[in-house]
TIMAR-444049 format. One line per field, with one value per atom (N, C-alpha, C): residue in one letter; x negated, y negated, z. Coordinates in steps of 0.02 Angstrom, whole numbers, plus 50000, padded with zeros to 5 digits. Example, Ala and Ser with C-alpha at 12.3 -4.5 7.8 and 13.67 -1.06 7.14 Angstrom:
<atoms>
residu = (A,A,A,S,S,S);
u = (49340,49385,49340,49358,49316,49355);
v = (50284,50225,50165,50112,50053,49998);
w = (50390,50390,50390,50354,50357,50394);
</atoms>
This chain:
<atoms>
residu = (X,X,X,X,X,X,X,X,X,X,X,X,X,X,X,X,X,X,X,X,X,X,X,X,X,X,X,X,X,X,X,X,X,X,X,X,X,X,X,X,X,X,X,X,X,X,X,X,X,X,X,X,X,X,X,X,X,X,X,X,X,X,X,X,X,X,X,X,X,X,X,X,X,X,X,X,X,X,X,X,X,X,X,X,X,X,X,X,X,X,X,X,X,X,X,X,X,X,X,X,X,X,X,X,X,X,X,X,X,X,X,X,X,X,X,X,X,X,X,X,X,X,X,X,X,X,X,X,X,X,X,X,X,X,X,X,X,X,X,X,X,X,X,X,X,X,X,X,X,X,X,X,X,X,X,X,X,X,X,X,X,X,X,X,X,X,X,X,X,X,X,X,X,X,X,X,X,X,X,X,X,X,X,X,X,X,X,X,X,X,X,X,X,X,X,X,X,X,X,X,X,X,X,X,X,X,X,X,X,X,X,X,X,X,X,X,X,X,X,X,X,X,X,X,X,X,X,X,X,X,X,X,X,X,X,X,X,X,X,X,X,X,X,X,X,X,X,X,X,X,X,X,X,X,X,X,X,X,X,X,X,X,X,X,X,X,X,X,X,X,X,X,X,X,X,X,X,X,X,X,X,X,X,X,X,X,X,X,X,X,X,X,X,X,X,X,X,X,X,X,X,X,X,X,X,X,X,X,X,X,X,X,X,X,X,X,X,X,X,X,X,X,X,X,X,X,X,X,X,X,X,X,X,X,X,X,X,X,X,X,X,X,X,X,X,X,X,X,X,X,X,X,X,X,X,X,X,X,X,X,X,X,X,X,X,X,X,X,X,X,X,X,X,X,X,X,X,X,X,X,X,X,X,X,X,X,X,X,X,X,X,X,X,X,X,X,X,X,X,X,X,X,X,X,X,X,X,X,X,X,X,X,X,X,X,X,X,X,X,X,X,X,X,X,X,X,X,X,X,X,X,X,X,X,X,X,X,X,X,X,X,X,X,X,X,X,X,X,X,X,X,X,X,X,X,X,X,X,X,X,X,X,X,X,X,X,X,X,X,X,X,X,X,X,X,X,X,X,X,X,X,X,X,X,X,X,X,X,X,X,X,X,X,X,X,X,X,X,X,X,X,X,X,X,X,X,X,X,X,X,X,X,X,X,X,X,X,X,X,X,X,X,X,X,X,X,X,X,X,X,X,X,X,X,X,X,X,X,X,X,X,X,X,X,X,X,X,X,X,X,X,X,X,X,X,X,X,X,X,X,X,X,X,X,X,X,X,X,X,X,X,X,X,X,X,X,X,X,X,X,X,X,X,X,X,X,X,X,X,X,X,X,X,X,X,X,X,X,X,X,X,X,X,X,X,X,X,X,X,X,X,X,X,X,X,X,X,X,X,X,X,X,X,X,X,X,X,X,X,X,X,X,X,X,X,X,X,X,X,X,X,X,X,X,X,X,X,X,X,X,X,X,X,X,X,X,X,X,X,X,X,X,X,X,X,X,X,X,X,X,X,X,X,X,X,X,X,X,X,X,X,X,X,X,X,X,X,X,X,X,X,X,X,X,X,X,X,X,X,X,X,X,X,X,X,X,X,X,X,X,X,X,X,X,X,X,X,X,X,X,X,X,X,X,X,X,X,X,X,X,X,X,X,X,X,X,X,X,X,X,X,X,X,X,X,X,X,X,X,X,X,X,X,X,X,X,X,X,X,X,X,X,X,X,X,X,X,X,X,X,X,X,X,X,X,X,X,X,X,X,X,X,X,X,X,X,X,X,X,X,X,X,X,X,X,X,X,X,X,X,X,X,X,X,X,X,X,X,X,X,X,X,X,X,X,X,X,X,X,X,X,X,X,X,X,X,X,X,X,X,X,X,X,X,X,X,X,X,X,X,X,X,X,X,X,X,X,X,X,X,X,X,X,X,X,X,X,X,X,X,X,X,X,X,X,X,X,X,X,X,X,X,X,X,X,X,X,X,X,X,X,X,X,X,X,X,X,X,X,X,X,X,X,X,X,X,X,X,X,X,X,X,X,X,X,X,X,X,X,X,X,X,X,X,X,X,X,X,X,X,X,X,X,X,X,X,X,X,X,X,X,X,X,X,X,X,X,X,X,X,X,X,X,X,X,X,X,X,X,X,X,X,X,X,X,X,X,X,X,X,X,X,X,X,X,X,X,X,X,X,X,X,X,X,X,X,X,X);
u = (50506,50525,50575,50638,50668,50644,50639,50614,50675,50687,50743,50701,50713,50678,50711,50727,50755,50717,50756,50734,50770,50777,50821,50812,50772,50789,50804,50823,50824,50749,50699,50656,50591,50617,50613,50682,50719,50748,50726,50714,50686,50605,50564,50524,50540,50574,50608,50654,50693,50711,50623,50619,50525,50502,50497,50459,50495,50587,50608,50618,50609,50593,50532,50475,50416,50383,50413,50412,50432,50434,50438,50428,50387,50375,50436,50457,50495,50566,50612,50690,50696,50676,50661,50742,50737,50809,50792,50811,50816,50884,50889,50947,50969,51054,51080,51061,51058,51041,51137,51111,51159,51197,51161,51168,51144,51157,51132,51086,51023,50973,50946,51015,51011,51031,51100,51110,51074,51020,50985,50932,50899,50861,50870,50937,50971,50969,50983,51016,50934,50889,50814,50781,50776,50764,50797,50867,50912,50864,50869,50861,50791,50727,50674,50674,50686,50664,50619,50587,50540,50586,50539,50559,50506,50518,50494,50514,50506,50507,50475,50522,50491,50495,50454,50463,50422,50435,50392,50365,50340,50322,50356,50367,50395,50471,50509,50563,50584,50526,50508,50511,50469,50454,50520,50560,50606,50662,50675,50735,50718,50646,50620,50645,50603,50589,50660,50731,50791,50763,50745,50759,50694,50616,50547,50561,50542,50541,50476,50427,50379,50345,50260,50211,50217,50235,50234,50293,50370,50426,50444,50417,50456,50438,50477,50494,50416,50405,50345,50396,50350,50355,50311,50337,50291,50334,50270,50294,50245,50310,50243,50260,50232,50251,50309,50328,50386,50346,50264,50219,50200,50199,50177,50127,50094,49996,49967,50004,49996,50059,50024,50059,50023,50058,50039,50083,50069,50081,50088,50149,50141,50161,50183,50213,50205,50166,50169,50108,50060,50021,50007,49971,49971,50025,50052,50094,50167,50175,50230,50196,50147,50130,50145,50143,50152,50094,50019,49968,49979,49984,49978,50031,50100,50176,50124,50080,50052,50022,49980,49924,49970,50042,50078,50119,50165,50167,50142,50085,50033,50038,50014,50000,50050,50125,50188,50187,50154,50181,50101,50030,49962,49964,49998,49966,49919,49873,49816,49846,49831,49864,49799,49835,49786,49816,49749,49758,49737,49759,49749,49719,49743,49708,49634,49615,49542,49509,49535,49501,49491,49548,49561,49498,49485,49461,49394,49368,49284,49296,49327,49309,49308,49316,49307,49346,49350,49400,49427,49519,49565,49610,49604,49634,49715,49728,49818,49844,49785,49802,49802,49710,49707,49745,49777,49861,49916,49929,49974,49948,49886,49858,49868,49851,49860,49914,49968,50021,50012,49968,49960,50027,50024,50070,50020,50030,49995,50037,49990,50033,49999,49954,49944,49933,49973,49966,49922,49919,49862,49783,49787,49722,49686,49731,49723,49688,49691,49636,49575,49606,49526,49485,49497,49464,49456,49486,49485,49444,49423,49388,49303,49317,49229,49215,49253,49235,49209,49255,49265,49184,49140,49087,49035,49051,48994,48972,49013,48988,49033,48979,49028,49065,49141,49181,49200,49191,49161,49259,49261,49330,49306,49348,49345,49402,49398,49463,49467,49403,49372,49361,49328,49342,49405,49433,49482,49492,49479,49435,49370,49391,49308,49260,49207,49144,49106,49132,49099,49164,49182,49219,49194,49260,49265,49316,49312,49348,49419,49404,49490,49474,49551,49540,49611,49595,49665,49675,49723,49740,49816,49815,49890,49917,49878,49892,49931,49985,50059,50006,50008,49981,50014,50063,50121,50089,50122,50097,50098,50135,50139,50071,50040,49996,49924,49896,49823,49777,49788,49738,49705,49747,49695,49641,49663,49609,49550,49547,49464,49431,49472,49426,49447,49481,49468,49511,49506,49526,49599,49604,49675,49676,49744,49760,49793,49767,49831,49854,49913,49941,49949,49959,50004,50060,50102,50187,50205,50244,50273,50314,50357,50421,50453,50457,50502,50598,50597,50668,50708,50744,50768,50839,50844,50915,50936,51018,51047,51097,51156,51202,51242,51299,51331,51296,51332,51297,51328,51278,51292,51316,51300,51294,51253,51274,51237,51183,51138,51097,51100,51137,51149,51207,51248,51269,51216,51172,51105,51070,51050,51013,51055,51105,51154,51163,51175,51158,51114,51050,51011,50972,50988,50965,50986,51061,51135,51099,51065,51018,50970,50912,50857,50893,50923,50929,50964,51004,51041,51009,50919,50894,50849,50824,50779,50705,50730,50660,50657,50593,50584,50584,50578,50584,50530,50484,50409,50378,50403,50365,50405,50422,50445,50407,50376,50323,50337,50384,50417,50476,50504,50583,50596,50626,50626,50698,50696,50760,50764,50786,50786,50765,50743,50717,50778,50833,50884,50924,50876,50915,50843,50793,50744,50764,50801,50808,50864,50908,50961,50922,50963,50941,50959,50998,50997,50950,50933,50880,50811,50795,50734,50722,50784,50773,50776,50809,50804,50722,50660,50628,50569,50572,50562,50564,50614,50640,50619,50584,50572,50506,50482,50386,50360,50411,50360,50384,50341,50357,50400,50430,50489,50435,50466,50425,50501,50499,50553,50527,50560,50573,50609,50576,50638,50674,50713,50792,50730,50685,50661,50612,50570,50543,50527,50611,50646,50687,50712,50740,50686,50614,50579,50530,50569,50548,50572,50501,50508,50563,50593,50650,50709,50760,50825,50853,50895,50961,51011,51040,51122,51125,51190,51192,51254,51274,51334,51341,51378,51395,51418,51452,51465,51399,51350,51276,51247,51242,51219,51226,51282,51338,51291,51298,51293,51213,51191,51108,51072,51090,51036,51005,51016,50975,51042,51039,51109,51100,51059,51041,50996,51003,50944,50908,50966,50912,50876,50894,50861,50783,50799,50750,50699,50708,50683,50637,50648,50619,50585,50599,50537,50464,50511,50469,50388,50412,50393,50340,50348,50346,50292,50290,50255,50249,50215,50234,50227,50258,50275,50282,50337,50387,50426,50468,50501,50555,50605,50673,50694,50708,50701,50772,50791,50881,50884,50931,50988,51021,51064,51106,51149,51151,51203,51237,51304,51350,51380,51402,51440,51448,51522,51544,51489,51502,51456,51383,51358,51284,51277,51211,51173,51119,51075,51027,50996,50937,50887,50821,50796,50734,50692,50631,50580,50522,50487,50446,50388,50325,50275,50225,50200,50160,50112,50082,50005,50051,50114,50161,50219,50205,50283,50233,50303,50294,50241,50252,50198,50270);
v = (50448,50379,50353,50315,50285,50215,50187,50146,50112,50051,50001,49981,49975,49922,49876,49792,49751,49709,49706,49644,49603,49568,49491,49486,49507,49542,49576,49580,49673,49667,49651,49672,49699,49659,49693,49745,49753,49805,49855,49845,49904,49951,49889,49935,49960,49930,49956,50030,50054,50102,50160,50127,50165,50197,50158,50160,50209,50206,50257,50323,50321,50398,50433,50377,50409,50419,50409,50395,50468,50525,50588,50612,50581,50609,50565,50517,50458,50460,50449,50432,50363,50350,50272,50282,50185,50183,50115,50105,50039,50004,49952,49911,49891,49880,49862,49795,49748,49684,49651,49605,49561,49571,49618,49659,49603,49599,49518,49566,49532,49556,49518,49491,49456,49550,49557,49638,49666,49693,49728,49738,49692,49664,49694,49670,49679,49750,49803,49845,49891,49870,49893,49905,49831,49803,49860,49864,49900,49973,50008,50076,50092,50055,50039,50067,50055,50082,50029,50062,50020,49969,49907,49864,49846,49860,49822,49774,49719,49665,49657,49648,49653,49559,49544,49448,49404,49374,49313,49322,49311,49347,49287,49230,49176,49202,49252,49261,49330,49360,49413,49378,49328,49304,49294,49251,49201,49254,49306,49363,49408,49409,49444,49404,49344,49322,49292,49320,49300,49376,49427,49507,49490,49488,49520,49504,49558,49586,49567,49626,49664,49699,49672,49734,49782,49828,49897,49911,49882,49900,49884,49851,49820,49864,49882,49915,49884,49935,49917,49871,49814,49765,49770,49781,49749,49728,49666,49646,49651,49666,49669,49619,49613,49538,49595,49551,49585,49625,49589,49647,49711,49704,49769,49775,49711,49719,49740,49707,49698,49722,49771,49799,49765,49728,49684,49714,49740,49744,49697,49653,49602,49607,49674,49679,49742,49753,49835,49861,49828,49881,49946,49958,49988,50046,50025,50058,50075,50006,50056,50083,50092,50140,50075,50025,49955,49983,49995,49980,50053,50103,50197,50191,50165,50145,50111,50057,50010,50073,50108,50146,50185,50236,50252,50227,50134,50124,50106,50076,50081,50123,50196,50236,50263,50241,50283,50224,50147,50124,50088,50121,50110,50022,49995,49927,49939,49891,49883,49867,49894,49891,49842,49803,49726,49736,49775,49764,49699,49679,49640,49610,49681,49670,49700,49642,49621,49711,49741,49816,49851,49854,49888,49838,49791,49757,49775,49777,49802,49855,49910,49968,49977,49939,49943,49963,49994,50022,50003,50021,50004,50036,49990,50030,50065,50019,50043,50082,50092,50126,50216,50215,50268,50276,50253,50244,50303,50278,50293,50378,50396,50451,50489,50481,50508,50551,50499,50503,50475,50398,50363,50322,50297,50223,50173,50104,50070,50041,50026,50003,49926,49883,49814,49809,49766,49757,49720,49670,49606,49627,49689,49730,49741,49763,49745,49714,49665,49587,49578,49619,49615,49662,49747,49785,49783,49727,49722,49687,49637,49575,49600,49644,49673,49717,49752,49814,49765,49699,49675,49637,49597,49582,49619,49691,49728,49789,49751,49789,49863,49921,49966,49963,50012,50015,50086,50064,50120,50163,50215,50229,50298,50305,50314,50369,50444,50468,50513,50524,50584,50564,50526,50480,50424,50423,50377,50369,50315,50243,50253,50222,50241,50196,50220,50202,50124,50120,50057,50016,49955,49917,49960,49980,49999,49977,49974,49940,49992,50060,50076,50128,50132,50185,50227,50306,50340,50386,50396,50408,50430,50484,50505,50474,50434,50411,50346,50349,50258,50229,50149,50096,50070,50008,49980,49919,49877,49834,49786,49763,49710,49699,49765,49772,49760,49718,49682,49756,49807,49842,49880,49882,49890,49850,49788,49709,49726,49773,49789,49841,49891,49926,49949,49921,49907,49865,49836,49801,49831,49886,49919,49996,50006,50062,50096,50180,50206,50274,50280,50350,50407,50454,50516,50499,50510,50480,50558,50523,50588,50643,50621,50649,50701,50735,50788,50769,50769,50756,50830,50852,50920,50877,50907,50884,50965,50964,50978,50947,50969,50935,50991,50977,50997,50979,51040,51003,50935,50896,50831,50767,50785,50728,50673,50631,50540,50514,50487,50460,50406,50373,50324,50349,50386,50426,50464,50475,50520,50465,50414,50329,50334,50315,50297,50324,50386,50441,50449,50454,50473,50388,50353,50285,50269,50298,50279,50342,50411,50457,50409,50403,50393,50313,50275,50206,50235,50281,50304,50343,50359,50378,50370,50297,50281,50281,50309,50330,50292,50263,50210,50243,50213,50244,50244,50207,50197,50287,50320,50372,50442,50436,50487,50513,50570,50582,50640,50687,50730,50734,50751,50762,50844,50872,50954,50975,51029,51056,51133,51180,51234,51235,51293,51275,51280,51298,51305,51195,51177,51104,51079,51100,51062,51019,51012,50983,50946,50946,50896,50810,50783,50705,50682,50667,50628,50618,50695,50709,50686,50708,50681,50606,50577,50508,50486,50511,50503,50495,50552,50562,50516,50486,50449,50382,50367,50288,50297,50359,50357,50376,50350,50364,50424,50487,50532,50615,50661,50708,50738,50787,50828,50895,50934,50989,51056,51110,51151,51219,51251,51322,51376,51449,51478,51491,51547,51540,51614,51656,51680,51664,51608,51570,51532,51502,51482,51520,51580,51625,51648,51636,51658,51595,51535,51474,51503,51495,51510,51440,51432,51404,51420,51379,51371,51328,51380,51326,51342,51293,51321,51365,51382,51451,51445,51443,51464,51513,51543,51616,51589,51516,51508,51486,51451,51434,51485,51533,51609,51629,51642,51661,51636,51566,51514,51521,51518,51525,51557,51584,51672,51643,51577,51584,51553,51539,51533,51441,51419,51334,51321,51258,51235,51177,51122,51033,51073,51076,51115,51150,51211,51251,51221,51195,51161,51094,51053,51001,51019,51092,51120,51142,51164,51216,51165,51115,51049,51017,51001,50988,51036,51085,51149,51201,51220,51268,51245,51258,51217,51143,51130,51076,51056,51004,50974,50955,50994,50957,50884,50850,50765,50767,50774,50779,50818,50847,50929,50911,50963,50953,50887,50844,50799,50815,50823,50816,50770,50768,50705,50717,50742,50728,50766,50852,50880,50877,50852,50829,50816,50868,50897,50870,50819,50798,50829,50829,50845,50816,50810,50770,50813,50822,50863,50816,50825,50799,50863,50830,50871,50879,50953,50981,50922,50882,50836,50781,50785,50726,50750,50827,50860,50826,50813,50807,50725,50694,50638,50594);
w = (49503,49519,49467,49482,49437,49443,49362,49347,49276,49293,49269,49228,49162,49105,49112,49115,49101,49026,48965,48925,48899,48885,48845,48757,48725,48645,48630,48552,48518,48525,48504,48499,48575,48632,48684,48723,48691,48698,48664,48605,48558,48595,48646,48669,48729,48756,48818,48807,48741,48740,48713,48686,48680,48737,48785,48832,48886,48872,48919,48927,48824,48800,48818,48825,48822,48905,48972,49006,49065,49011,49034,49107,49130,49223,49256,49232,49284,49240,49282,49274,49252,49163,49161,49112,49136,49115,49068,49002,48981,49003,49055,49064,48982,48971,48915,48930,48865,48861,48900,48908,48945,49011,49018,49107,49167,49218,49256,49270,49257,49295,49386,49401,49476,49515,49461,49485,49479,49440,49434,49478,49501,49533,49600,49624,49696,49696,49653,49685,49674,49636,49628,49706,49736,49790,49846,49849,49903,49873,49842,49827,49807,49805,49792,49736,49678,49609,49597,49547,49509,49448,49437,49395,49346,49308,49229,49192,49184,49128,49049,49021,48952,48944,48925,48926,48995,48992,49011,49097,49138,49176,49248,49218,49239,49269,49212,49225,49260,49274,49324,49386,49392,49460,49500,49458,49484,49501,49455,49470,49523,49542,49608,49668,49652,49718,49776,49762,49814,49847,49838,49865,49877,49895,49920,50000,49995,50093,50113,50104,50133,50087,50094,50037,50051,50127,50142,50093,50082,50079,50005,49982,49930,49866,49807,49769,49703,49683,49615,49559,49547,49491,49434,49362,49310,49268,49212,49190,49105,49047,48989,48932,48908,48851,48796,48752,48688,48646,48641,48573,48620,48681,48713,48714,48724,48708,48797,48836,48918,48950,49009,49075,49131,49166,49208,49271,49330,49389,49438,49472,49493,49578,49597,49669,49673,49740,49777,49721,49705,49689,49691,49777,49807,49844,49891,49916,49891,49842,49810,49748,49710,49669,49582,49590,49527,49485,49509,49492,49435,49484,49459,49378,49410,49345,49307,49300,49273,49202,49225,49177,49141,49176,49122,49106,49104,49042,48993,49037,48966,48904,48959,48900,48851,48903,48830,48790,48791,48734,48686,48705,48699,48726,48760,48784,48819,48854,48904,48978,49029,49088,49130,49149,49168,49266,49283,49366,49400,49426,49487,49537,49588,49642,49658,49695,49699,49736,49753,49770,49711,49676,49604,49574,49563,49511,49502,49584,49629,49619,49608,49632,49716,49752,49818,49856,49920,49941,49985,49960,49968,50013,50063,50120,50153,50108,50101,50073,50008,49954,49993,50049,50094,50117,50151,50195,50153,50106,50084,50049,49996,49994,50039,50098,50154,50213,50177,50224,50300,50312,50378,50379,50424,50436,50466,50421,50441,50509,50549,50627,50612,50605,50598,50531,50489,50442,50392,50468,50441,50428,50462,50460,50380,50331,50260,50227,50278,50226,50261,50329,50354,50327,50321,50290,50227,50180,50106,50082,50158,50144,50155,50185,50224,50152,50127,50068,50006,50009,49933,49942,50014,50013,50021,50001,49999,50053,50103,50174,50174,50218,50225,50274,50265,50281,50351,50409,50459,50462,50459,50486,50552,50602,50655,50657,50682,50649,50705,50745,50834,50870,50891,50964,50979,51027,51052,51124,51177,51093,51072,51020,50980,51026,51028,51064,51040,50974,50972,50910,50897,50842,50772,50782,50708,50653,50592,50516,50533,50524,50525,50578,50623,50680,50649,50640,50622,50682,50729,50793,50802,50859,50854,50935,50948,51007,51006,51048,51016,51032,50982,50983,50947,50973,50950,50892,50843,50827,50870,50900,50956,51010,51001,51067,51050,51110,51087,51094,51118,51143,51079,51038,50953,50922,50945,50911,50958,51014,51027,50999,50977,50943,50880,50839,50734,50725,50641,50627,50589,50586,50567,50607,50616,50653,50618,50603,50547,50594,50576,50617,50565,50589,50544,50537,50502,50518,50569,50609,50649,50638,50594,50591,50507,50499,50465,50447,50395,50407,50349,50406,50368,50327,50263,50237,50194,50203,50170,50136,50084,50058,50012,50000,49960,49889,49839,49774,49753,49711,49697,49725,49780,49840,49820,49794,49774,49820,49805,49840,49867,49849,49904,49977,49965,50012,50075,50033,50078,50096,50079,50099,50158,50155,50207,50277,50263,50307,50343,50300,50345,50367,50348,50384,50444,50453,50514,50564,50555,50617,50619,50569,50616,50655,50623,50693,50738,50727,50797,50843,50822,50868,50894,50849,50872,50819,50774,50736,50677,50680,50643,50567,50490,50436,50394,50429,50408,50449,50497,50535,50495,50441,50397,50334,50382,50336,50288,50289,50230,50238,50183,50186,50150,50175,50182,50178,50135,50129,50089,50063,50030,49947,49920,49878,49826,49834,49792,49781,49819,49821,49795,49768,49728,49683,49643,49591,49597,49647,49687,49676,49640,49600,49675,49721,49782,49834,49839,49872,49861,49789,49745,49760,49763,49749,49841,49881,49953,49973,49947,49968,49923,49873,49831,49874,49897,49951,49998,50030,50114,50093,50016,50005,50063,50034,50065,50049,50031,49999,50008,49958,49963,49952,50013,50015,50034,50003,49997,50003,50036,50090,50050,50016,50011,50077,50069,50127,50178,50142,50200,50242,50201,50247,50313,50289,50318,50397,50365,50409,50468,50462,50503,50545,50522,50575,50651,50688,50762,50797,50830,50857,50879,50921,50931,50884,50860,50781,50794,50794,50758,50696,50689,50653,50608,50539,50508,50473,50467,50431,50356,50338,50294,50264,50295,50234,50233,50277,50267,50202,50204,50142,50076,50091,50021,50003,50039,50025,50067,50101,50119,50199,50228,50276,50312,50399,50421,50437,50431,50434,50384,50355,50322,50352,50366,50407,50446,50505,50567,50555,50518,50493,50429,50401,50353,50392,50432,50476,50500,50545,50594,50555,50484,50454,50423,50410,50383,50423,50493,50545,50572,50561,50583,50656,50673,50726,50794,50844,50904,50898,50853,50834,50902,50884,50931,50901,50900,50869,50909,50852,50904,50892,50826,50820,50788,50801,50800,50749,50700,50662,50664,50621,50617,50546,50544,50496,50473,50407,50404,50319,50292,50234,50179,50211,50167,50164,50213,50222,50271,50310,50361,50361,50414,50443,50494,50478,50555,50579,50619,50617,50676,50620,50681,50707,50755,50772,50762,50726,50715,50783,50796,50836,50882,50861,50880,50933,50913,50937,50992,50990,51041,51109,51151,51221,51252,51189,51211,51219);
</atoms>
């Protein structure tokens, strides 16, 4: 995850460069002092990085709050005082991962990481947080407070995951059957609906292809086909493009794993692909989106979209097995 330090002293700059040294799993960056953090902010928000504040928590709020979307969507917030005594998590706990960033910056700079939310606080369980462990999509959102509200008073929490419809009201129903948010026919039987995400997204690229180039891209397929960006449940590509920073960070913004193929693996995905003699050449198998999506996707896949090109960079989108033909 890349993660922006913003602070307004030397002396919260001084922990902010601390904190980006010590911050080894994540791409942390200390912003230079006098950088607008209105920019900073904005372009956090557009590319979901994480945000950190060193200072007042007042001046977190106010530089957030022109960009907050959506709790599913919106990028992890914290905020820690100048002594570094408190890591305070103030947005996306959960689903964007505020709470998890929370414990290690704590620990690169020994402050105390001060959670929040009322599941975290109980111990009680947290249903979004399952969501996201999981790899579900939440389909009603408001469902959240209902299942947060039943766990946090004690009561158990029924989830429903083999019958459909379930036989009697249940707290969460997880189902591969469409049930739109719009549609009442969920409010009879649970109070949240979670899906598998459907979809595989094969990528290739030339080397050093930018990530916002790959944002772009592959945002302009799935609307052009229809596929929502919440139902993107891995992003797939060769293992020679593992360590491709665009990619990393593509699959990072579409919150959902990067999972990678050597080229014979690959070469023995059952399907119809297109074929080049020049990626042959370059990396041992004759497609990668294509084959990489299906591969992802798993066996009796559904290619939903076929190779798309565009400026050195190859898209594909599979539809996984439980979901072909519905």
């Amino acid at each position: 995850m890349r993660v922006r330090i913003i602070s307004f002293t030397e002396k919260g700059y001084a922990l902010a460069e601390k904190m980006a040294a010590a911050l080894t799993d994540h791409d942390a960056q200390a912003v230079p002092r006098g950088t607008s953090a209105a920019q900073i902010c904005r372009e956090a928000f557009r590319d979901r990085d994480a945000l950190v504040f060193i200072g007042a928590a007042g001046i977190a709020v106010r530089s957030i709050a022109p960009y907050l979307k959506d709790k599913l969507t919106d990028p992890p917030v914290i905020v820690i005082d100048e002594e570094g005594r408190f890591a305070v998590p103030i947005l996306s706990g959960h689903m964007g991962g505020a709470n998890e960033l929370a414990l290690a910056v704590a620990g690169s700079i020994g402050a105390q990481p001060v959670l929040t939310t009322a599941t975290d606080v109980s111990g009680a369980f947290s249903v979004d947080l399952f969501a996201k462990e999981n790899g579900l999509r939440i389909v009603n959102r408001e469902g959240i407070a209902k299942v947060s509200s039943s766990a946090l008073s004690g009561k158990a929490v029924t989830i429903c995951i083999k019958d459909f419809p379930p036989e009697t009201q249940t707290d969460v129903l997880i189902t591969d059957d469409i049930i739109s948010e719009g549609s009442e026919e969920f409010r009879s039987m649970a109070s949240i609906v979670l899906c598998p995400k459907k979809y595989a997204l094969g990528v290739g690229c030339r080397r050093g292809k930018s990530f916002s180039e790959l944002r772009a891209f592959a945002e302009k397929v799935l609307e052009d086909n229809g596929i929502d960006i919440s139902d993107v449940g891995a992003v797939a590509t060769i293992d020679v493009k593992k360590d491709e920073e665009g990619i990393i960070r593509l699959s990072e913004y579409l919150r959902a794993p990067l999972i990678t193929f050597e080229a014979s693996v690959l070469a023995k995905v059952p399907g119809s692909f297109s074929s080049s003699e020049r990626v042959l050449r370059a990396v041992g198998v004759d497609n990668v989106c294509e084959r990489a999506a299906a591969a992802a996707a798993g066996r009796d896949h559904e290619l939903a979209v076929k190779k798309t090109a565009a400026d050195g960079m190859t898209i594909a989108v599979a539809l996984r097995k439980s979901q072909a033909g519905n």
